[in-house]
C-alpha positions as CSV (number, residue, x, y, z in Angstrom):
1,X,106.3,98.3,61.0
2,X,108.8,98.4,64.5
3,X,111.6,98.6,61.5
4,X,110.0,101.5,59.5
5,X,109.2,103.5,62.7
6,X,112.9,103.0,64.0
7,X,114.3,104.1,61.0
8,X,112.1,107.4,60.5
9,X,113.3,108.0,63.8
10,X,116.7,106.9,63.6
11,X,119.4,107.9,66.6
12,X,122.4,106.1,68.4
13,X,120.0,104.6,70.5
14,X,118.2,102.7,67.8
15,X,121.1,102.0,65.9
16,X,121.7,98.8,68.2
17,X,118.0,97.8,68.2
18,X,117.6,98.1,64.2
19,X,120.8,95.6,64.3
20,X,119.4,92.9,66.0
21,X,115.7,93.4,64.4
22,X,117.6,93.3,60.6
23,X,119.2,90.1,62.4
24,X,115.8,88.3,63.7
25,X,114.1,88.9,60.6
26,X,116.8,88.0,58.1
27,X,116.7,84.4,60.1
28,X,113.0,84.2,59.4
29,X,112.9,85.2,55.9
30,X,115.6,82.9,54.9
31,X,113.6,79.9,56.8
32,X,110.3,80.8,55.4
33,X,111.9,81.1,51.8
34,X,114.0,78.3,51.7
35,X,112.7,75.1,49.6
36,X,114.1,72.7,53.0
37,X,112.2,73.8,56.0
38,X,115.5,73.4,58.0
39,X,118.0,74.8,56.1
40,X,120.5,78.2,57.0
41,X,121.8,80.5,55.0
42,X,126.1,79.8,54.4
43,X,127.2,83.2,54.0
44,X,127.7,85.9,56.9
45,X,125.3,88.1,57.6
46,X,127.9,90.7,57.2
47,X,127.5,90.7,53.7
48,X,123.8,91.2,53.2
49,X,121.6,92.2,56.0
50,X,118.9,90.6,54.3
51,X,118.7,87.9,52.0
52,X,116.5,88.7,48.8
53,X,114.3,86.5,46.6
54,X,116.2,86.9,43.5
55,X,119.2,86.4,45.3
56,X,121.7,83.7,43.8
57,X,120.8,80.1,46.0
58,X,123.6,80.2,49.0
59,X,123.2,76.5,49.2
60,X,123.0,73.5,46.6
61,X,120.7,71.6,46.9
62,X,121.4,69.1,44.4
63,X,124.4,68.0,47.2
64,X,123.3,65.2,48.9
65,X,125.2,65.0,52.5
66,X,126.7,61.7,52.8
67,X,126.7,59.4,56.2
68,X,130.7,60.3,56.2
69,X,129.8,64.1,56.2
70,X,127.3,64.1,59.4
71,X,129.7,61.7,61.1
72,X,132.3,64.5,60.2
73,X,130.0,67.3,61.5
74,X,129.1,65.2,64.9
75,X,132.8,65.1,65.1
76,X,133.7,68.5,65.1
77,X,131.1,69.0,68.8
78,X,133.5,67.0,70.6
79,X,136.5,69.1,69.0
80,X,135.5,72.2,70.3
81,X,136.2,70.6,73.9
82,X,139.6,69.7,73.0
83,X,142.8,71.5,73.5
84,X,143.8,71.9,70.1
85,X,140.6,74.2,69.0
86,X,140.5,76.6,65.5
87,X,137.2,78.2,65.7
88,X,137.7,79.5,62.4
89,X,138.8,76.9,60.5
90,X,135.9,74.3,62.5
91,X,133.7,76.6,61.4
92,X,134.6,76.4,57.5
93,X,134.8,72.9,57.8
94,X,131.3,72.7,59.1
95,X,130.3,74.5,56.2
96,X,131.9,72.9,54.0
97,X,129.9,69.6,55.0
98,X,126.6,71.1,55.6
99,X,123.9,70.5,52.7
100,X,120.5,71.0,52.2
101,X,119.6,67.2,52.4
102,X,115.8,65.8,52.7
103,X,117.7,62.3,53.6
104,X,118.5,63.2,56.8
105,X,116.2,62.7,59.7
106,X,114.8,65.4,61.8
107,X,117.0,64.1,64.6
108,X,119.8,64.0,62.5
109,X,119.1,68.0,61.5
110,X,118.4,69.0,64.6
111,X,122.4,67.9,65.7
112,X,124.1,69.4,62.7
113,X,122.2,72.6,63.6
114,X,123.6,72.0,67.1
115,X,127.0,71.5,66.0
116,X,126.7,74.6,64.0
117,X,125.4,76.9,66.7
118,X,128.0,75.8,68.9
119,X,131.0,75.7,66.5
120,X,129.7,79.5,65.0
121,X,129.6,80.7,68.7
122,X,133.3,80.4,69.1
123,X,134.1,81.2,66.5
124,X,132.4,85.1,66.9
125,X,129.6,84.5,63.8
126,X,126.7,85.3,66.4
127,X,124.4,85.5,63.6
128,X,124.9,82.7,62.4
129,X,124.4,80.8,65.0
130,X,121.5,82.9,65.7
131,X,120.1,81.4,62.6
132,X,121.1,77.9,63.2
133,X,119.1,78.9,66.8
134,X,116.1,79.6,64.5
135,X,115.8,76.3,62.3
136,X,117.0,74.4,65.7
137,X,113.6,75.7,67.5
138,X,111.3,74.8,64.3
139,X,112.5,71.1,64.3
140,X,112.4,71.0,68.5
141,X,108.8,72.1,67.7
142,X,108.3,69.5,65.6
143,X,109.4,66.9,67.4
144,X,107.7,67.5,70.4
145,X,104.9,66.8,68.9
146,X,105.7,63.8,67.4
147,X,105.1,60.3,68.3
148,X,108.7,58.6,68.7
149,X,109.6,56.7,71.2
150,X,112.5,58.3,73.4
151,X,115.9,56.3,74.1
152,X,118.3,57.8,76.1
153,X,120.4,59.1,73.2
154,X,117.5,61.0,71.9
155,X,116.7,62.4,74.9
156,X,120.4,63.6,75.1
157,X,119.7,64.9,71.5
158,X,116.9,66.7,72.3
159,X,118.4,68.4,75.9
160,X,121.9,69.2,74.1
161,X,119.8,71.1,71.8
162,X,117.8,72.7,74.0
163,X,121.1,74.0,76.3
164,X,122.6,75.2,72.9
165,X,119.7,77.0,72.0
166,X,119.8,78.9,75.7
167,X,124.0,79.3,75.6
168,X,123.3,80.7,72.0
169,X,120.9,83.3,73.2
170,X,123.3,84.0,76.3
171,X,126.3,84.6,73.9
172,X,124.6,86.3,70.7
173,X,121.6,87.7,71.9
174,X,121.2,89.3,75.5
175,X,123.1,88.0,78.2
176,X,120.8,88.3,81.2
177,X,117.4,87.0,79.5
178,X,119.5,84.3,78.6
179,X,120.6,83.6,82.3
180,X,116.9,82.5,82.6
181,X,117.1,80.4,79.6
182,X,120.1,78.8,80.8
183,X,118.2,77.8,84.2
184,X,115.4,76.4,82.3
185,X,117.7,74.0,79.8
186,X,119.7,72.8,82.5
187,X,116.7,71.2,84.1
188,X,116.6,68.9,80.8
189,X,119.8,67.3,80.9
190,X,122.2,67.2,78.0
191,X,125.4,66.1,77.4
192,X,128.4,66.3,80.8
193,X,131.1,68.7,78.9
194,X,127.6,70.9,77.2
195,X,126.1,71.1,80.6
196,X,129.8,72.3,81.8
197,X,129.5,74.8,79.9
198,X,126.3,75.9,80.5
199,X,126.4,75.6,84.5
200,X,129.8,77.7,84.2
201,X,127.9,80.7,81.8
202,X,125.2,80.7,84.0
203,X,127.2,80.8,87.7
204,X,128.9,84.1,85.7
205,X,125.8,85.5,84.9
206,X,125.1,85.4,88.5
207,X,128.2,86.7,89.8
208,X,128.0,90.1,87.0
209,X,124.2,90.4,88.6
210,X,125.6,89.9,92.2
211,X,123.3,87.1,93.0
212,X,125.6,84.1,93.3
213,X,125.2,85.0,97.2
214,X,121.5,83.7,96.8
215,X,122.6,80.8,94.8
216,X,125.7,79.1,96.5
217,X,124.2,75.7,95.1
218,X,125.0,77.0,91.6
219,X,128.7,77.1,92.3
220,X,129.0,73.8,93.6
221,X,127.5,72.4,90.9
222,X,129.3,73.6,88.6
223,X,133.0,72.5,90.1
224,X,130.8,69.0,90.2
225,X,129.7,69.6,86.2
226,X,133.4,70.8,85.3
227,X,134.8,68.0,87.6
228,X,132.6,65.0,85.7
229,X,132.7,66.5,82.5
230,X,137.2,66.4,82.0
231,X,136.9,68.6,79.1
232,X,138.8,71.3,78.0
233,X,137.8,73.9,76.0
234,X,134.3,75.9,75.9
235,X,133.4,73.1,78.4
236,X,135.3,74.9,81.5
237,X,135.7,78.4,80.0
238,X,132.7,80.2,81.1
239,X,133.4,78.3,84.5
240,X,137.0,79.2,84.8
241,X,136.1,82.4,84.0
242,X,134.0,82.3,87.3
243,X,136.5,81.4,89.4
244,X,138.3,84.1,88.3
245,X,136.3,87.0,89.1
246,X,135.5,85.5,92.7
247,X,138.9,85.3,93.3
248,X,139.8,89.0,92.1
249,X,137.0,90.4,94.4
250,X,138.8,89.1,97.2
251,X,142.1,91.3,98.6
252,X,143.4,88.3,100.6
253,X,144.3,86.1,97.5
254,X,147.6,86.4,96.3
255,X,148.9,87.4,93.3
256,X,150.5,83.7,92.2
257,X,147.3,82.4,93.0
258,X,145.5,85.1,90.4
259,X,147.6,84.4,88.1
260,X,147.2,80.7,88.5
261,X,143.5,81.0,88.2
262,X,144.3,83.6,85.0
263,X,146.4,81.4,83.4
264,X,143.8,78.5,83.5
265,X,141.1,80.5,81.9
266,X,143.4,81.9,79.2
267,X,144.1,78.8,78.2
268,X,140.7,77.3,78.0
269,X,138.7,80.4,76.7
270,X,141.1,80.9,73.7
271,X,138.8,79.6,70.8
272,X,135.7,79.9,72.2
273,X,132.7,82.6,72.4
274,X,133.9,83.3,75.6
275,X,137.0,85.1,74.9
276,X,136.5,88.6,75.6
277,X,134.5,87.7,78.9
278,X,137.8,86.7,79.7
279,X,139.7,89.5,78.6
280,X,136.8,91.8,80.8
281,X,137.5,89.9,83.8
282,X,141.0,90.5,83.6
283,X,140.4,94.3,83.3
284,X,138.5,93.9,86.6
285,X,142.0,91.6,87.9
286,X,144.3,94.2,87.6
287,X,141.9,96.4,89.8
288,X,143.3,94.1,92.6
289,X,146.6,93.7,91.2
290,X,147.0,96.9,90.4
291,X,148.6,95.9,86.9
292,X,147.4,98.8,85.0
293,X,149.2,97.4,81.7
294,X,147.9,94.2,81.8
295,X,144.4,95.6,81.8
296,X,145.4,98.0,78.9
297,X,146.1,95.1,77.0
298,X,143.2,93.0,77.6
299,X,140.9,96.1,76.3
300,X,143.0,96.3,73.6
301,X,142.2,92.7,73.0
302,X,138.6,93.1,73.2
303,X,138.8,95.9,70.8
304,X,140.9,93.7,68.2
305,X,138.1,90.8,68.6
306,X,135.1,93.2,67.8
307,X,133.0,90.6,68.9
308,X,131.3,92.7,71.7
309,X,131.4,95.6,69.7
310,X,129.4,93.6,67.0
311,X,126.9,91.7,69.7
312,X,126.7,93.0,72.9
313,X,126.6,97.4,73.7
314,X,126.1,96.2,77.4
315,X,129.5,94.9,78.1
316,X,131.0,97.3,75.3
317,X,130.3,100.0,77.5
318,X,131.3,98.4,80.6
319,X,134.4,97.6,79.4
320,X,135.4,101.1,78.0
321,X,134.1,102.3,81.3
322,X,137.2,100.3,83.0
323,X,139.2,101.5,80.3
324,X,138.7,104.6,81.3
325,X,139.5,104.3,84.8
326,X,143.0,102.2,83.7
327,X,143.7,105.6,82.0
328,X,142.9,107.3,85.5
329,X,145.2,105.3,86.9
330,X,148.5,106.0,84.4
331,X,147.6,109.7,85.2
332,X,146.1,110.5,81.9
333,X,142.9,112.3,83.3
334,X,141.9,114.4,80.2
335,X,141.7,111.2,78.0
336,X,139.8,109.3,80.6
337,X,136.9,112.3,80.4
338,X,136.6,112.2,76.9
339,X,136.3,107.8,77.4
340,X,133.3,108.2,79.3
341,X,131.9,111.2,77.7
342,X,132.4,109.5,74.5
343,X,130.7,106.7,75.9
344,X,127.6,108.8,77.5
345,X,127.2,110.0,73.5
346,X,127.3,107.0,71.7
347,X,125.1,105.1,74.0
348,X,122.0,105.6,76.0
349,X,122.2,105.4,79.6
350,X,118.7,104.4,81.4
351,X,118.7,105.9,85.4
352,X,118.2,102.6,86.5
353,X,121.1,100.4,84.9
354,X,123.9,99.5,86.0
355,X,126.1,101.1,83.3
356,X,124.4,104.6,84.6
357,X,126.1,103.8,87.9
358,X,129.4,102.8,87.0
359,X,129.5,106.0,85.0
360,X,128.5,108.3,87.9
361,X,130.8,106.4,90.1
362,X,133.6,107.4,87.6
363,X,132.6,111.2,87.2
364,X,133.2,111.6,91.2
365,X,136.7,109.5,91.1
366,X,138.0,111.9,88.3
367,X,136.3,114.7,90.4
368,X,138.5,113.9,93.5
369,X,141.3,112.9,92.0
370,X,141.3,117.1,90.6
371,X,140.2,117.9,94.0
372,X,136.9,119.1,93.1
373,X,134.7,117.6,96.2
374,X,132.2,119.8,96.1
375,X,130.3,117.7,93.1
376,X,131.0,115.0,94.5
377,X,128.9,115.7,97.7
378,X,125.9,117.0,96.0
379,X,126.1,113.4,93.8
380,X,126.1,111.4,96.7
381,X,123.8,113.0,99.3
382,X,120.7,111.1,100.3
383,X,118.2,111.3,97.1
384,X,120.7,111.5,94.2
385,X,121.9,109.4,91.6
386,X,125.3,108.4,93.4
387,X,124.3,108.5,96.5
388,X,123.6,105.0,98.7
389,X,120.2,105.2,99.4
390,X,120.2,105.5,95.8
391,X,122.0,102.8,94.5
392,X,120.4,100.1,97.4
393,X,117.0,101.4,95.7
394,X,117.7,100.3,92.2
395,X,119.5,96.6,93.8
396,X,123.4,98.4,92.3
397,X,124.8,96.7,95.6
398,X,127.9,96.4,94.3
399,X,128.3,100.2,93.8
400,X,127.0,101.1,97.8
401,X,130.4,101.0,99.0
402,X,132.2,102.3,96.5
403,X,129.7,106.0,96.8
404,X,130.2,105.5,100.7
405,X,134.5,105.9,100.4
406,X,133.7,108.2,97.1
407,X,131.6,110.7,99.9
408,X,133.9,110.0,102.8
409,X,136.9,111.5,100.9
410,X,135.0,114.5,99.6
411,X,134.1,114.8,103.3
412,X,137.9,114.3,103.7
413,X,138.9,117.0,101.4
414,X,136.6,119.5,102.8
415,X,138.3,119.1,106.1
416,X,135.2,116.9,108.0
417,X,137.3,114.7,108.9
418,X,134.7,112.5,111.5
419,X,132.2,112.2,109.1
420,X,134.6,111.2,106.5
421,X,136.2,108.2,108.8
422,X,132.8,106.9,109.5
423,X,131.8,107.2,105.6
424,X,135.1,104.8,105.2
425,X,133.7,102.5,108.1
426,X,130.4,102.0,106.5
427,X,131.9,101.0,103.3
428,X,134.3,99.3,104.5
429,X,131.9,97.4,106.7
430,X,129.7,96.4,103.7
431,X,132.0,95.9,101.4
432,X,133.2,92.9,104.2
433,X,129.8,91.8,104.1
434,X,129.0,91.6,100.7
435,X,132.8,90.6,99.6
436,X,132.3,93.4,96.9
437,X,135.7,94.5,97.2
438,X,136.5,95.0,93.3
439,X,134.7,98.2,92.3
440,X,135.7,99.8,96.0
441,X,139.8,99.3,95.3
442,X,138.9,100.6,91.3
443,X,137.7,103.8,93.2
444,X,139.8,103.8,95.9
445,X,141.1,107.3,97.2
446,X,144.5,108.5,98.8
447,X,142.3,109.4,101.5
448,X,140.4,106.3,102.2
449,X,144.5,104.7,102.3
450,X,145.7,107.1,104.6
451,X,142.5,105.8,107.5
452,X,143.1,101.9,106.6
453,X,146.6,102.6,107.3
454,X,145.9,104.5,110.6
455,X,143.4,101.6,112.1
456,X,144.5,99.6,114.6
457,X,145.5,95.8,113.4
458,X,144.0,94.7,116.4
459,X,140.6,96.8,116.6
460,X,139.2,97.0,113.0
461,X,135.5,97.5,111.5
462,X,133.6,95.0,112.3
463,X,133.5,91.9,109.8
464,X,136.6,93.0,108.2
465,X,139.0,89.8,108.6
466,X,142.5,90.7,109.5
467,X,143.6,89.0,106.2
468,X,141.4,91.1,104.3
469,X,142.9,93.8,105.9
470,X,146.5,92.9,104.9
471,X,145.7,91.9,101.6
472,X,144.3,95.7,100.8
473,X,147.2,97.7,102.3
474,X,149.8,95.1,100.2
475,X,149.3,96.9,97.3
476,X,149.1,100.6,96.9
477,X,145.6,102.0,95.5
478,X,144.9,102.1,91.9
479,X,144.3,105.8,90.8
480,X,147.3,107.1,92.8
481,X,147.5,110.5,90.5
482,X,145.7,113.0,92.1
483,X,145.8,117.1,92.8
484,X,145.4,118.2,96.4
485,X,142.1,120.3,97.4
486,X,142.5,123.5,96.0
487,X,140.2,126.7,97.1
488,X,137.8,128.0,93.9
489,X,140.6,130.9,93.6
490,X,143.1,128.3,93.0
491,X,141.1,126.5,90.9
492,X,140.0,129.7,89.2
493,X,143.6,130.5,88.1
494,X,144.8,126.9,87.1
495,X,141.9,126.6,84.3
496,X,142.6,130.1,83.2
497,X,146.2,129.3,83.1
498,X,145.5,126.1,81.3
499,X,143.3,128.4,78.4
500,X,147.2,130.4,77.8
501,X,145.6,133.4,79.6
502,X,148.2,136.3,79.9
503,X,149.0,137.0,83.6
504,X,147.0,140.4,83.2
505,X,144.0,139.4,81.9
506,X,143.7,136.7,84.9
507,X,144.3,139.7,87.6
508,X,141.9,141.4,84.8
509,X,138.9,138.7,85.0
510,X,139.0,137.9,88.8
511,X,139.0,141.4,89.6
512,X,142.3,141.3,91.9
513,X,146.2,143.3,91.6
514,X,148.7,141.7,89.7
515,X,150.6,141.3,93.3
516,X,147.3,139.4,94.5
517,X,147.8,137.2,91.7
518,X,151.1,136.5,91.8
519,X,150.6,135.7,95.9
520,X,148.3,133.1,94.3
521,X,149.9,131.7,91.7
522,X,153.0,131.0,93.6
523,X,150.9,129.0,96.5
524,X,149.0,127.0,93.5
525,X,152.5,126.0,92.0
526,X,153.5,124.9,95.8
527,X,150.1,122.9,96.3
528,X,150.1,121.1,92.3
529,X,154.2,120.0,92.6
530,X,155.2,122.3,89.8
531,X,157.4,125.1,89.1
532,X,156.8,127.1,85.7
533,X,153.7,128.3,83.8
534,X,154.1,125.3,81.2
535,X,153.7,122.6,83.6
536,X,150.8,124.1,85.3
537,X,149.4,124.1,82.4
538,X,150.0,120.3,81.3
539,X,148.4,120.1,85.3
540,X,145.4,122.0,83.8
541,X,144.8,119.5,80.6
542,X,145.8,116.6,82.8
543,X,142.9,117.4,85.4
544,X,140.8,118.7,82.7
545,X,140.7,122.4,84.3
């Protein structure tokens, strides 16, 4: 019925519900149709979205699995922590093994479907391992009620499956109900390099939610988990990954020790499910480093994987959001607009998420940098969307300081300068406190440079370190293309000159001489750096005018 009422209504914003929905109920059919109460379908969902009756059988069931081919399948769980991993190619091979087999114990069933969730996880077949999620819960079912007696390698058993079962609904499913079924697994145990893994997922769930702060225990226990588990692989991705973004939020680490700690989770996250986590955090990296190609490529890589753009909208949209602002930052102004707009279409954008506020964030950047403030203080005042009061409402944290600067250098641009330099101290102040420094430096203004650079060294804002402070003026801001304040007559001429309006018929629409216009025009050119008609018109599609 939820299916047949989604598709009568069909839009963009049920497009991504209907996916997952024709992926739940595919898993169910198949395990309610298929003659072994445990078996998965082999193919990829990709090729059917649901699996019919009359359908030729996926799996023979005349093959009987032999003890070499689970041993082979057990195998390939301890592969995957390795440094020589082919997610691909583990993957066939799994498949290649797995039968339909009544011999096998439920025990024995529920660790192939382990091995398969896992090995289809990094390999980027979510669905799959959604369904090997679905025929692992039936037998967990089962077995809980059972009567066995419980050795410690069954209990391992049971916990590894149970920690798979939360890192495949992390991965494949949603990533922040997951984060709850993460904490609940790793109160059962499991095996050292699995609960690695699943320690290091969950500590990055926390940092994207900005909540590690209220959980410093988490952290520590996962360098302990990393630490006992000497794994490589999906074992220390997610946690490398970690240590990553912590480290690119702060403006006092240095660039050889970011790329260090980049290098390390490059080389542990390639062949896993946690590859284009990776390739996000590095888009958030070069927001420190100010390496604007790098974080071209990384998007570029995400893109290429397709794996987010299959699986998870949420961090498809966050990640073309900091695309966006990378174009900002190479100047290209006009394409960046048409990113997020593009994005705003495609997507649904609730009030209260966080996507919403990275969006409006981005609006008033690419407001600013065409010297448009005016926008940009109506956003922010007390009550709207952008503004701080705002944004502490709906728990966005990691945004405050970034609307703070964003309303200090409209301030700025208006000529207030007082209320402007205490804007900058408030956000500077917090963002001290909080140690959100990434999203602030994405934003960061020409304005908001000029007062760190006019501060005192020996008097600064309060809780901002002096190695902070040296670590944001060592590298110059991000979005450094920018127009200077123009007055609405200005602006008024640059967006008719950028829409090939003859000289006359701008005098003609703004109702002033030709001379008036040409008094204009020449103090526009001096303001935008340009010279002839032609480039203020490139200035006029850059800037979007």
């Amino acid at each position: 019925i939820s299916l047949a009422e989604n598709s009568i209504s069909f839009s963009a914003s049920t497009a991504l519900l209907l996916e997952r929905q024709l992926a739940d109920l595919d898993a169910r059919i198949y395990a309610a149709m298929s003659p072994h109460p445990y078996s998965i379908a082999k193919a990829d969902l990709s090729d059917s979205a649901v699996i019919h009756r009359d359908a030729e059988p996926r799996v023979s069931l005349s093959s009987i699995l032999p003890r070499e081919r689970y041993e082979a399948i057990t195998k390939l769980k301890t592969d995957r922590f390795t440094g020589e991993r082919d997610p691909l190619a583990s993957y066939e091979r799994f498949l290649g093994l797995y039968r339909d087999d009544l011999s096998l114990t439920p025990e024995e069933l529920l660790e192939v479907h382990t091995v398969g969730k896992l090995l289809a996880l990094d390999s980027g077949n979510f669905y799959s391992a959604a369904r090997h999620r679905v025929s692992s819960q039936r037998i967990l079912r089962e077995l809980e009620t059972a009567d066995a007696p419980t050795d410690e390698s069954r209990r391992q058993l049971l916990a590894d499956a149970v920690v798979s079962d939360a890192l495949t609904e992390a991965l494949a499913i949603h990533p922040l109900n997951g984060n709850g079924s993460l904490r609940a697994a790793l109160t059962t145990g499991g095996s050292p390099a699995l609960v690695s893994e699943a320690l290091g997922l969950y500590a990055l769930t926390l940092i994207l939610l900005s909540e590690i702060d209220r959980h410093p225990e988490v952290l520590r226990t996962m360098r302990e988990a990393v630490a006992a588990a000497a794994s490589e692989g999906a074992a220390r991705a997610p946690a490398d990954i970690a240590e990553l973004f912590l480290a690119a939020a702060l403006p006092s680490v240095s660039d050889e020790e970011l790329e260090r700690l980049r290098n390390r989770a490059d080389n542990h996250s390639r062949g896993t499910g946690y590859r284009s986590w990776f390739q996000w955090t590095v888009m958030l990296t070069s927001f420190m480093t100010k390496d604007v190609e790098q974080g071209l490529h990384a998007h570029a890589e995400i893109r290429r994987e397709g794996v987010w753009r299959r699986y998870n909208p949420h961090f498809v949209r966050l990640s073309r959001f900091a695309y966006s602002v990378h174009l900002a930052a190479r100047g290209e102004f006009a394409t960046a607009w048409q990113e997020i707009d593009a994005v705003a279409q495609e997507h649904e954008l609730l009030d209260d998420d966080a996507d919403m506020s990275f969006y409006g964030l981005i609006k008033l950047r690419l407001e600013l940098a065409a010297g448009n403030y005016k926008p940009v203080l109506a956003e922010t005042s007390s009550g709207s969307r952008s503004g701080a009061e705002t944004l502490r409402g709906l728990h966005k944290h990691r945004y405050v300081p970034s609307a703070l600067m964003l309303r200090g250098t409209a301030f700025a641009q208006d000529g207030a300068l007082d209320v402007a330099h205490e804007h900058f101290r408030q956000a500077t102040e917090l963002a001290s406190i909080t140690a959100e420094w990434n999203t602030l430096l994405s934003f960061e203004t020409l304005e908001y440079r000029a007062w760190l650079e006019s501060l005192d060294r020996d008097d600064l804002p309060s809780k901002l370190s002096t190695e902070i402070y040296d670590g944001l003026l060592r590298r110059p801001p991000f979005i450094r293309h920018t127009l200077p304040p123009l007055t609405s007559q200005h602006r008024r001429v640059l967006q008719l000159i950028g829409q090939n309006r003859s000289m006359a018929s701008i005098a003609s629409e703004m109702h002033i001489t030709a001379n008036t216009l040409k008094g204009h025009v020449r103090e526009l050119y001096k303001r935008i750096g340009v010279t002839t008609r032609r480039q203020a018109a490139l200035k006029a599609a850059d800037y979007r005018y």
